[in-house]
C-alpha positions, 0 to 999 in steps of 0.5 A, a space after each residue: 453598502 456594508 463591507 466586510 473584511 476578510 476576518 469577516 468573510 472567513 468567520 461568516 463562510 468558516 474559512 481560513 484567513 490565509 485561504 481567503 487572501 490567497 484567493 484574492 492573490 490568484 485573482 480568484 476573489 476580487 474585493 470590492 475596496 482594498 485601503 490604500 493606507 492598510 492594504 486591506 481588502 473588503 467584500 460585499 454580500 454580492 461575493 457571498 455567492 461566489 463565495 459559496 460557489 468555491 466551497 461547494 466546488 472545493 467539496 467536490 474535489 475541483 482545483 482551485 484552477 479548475 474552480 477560477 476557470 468556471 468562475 471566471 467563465 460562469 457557463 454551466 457546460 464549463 463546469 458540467 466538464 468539470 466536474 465529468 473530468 472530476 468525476 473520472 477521478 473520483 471514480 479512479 479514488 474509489 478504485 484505490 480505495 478498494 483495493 486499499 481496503 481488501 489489501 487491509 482486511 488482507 493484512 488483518 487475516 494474515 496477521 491473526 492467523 499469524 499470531 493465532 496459528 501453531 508453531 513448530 507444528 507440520 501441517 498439510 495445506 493446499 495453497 491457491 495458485 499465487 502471482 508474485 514478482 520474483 527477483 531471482 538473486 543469490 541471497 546469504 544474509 540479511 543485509 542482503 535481503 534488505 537490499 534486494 527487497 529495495 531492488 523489488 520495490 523499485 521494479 513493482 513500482 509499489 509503495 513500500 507498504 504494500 511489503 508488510 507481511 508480503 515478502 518471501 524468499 526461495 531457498 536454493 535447491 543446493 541448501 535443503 539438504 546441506 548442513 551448510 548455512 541456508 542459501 537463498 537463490 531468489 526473492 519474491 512479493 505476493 501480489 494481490 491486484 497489482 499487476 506488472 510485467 514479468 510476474 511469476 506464477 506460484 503453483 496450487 498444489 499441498 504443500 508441507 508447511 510449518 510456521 516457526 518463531 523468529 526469521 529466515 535466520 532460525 529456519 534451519 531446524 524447522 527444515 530438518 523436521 519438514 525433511 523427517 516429516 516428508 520421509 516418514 509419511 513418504 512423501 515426494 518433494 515437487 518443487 523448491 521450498 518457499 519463505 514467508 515472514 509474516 512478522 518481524 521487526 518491522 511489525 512487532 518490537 518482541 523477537 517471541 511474535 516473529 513469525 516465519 513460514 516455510 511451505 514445501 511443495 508435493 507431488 499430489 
C-alpha cells in the first residue's frame, strides 16, 4: 500500500500544507498511519476521494463545518441541503454585487462629469426626485462636517465608502442672502438602493445649479452669481439650496480638481 505524506498530498491536489494539517486537526482528513517517533501523518489513494470532495465543495463556497458535516455523514440529502442553504447565499452575493456594480458605474459618471462639466458657469437643470437620509444639524465649519458625516454613517448603518462623492449639506435659509460666513442647517447622503428609515425625499423640479472649484468653504461668490442670475432672469426661489461635493481631498491630491456643486430650487 503506497503512502503518501501531507507534502505528497498537497502537491497532488495543489493545496497548501498548512491546509492539509488543519484538516487533519479538525478531524476532517483522517490519516491512515501517523509516525510515532516524527509525528507525521500518511494518506492513501482511498483519501484521494475525499479529498476531491472537500475541493469541489470548497468551490462551491461551503464551510469547512458545512463541508465535515456532509462528510462525516455521507448522504446526498445532507449535502442537497447544503448546498440550497449555499445557494441562498450565493444568490444574496450576487445581489450585493449588483448593487455594488451600479454604485460603481454610478461613481464613474458622476466623477467624469464632475471633471468634464464647466465651472463658474449657471445652468438650468431638472433634477429627479432624490432619497437621502438627512441629519438635520447646524454646521459652521469643517471640523463640523467631518463629525456629522461620522454621525450619518452610523445612523445609515453604510460602510464609509459608499460616502464618496455622496454627501451634501444644506445651507441655512438665514445665510443665502447674509453677507455673514455660510451656515449650514443639515447634512445629508443620496441614497441610490440603500434603504432606511427616516429617509428624505428631495424634490424634482429645475433647479439653478453652478459647479465651482474647491469646497464648501469657497462657495460664497458662486452664490452671489446664482442670486443675480435668478433676478435677472426673474426667477422665483422655491426652496433651501443644496451642496454637493463631488471631489475633494478624499478623491484628488490637487486642490484645482475639487469640484463642488450648488443647486437652487425654483418655482417651475
Amino acid at each position: 500500500m503506497q503512502l503518501f505524506s501531507i507534502g505528497d498530498i498537497a502537491k497532488l491536489f495543489q493545496v497548501k500544507t498548512s491546509a492539509i494539517r488543519y484538516y487533519c486537526d479538525i478531524g476532517l482528513l483522517i490519516p491512515v498511519k501517523v509516525d510515532p517517533q516524527t509525528g507525521y501523518r500518511y494518506f492513501t489513494t482511498q483519501h484521494f476521494e475525499q479529498l476531491n470532495t472537500i475541493k469541489y465543495l470548497q468551490a462551491l463556497g461551503l464551510s469547512l463545518e458545512a463541508i465535515q458535516q456532509f462528510v462525516h455523514a455521507r448522504d446526498p440529502y445532507e449535502l442537497i441541503e447544503q448546498l440550497i442553504q449555499q445557494r441562498h447565499i450565493t444568490e444574496q452575493k450576487i445581489t450585493e454585487l449588483q448593487h455594488i456594480q451600479q454604485t460603481i458605474n454610478q461613481r464613474i459618471v458622476e466623477i467624469t462629469a464632475a471633471l468634464t462639466t464647466p465651472t463658474g458657469k449657471v445652468m438650468l437643470r431638472h433634477l429627479p426626485e432624490r432619497s437621502c437620509l438627512f441629519l438635520e444639524q447646524t454646521l459652521h465649519q469643517q471640523a463640523d462636517l467631518e463629525l456629522a458625516i461620522r454621525v450619518l454613517e452610523n445612523k445609515a448603518g453604510l460602510h464609509a465608502s459608499v460616502f464618496l462623492g455622496k454627501i451634501g449639506v444644506r445651507l441655512a435659509e438665514t445665510s443665502l442672502r447674509s453677507d455673514a460666513p455660510l451656515v449650514y442647517d443639515g447634512i445629508f447622503l443620496l441614497l441610490e438602493q440603500h434603504v432606511v428609515d427616516d429617509m428624505l425625499m428631495l424634490p424634482a423640479g429645475t433647479y439653478a445649479t453652478i459647479r465651482f472649484h474647491g469646497k464648501h468653504a469657497d462657495a460664497a461668490p458662486y452664490y452671489a452669481q446664482l442670486l443675480q442670475f435668478i433676478e435677472d432672469e426673474q426667477l422665483t426661489i422655491n426652496g433651501q439650496a443644496l451642496e454637493i461635493t463631488y471631489i475633494d481631498d478624499g478623491l484628488s491630491q490637487n486642490p484645482q480638481q475639487f469640484i463642488t456643486e450648488i443647486q437652487l430650487p425654483l418655482l417651475d
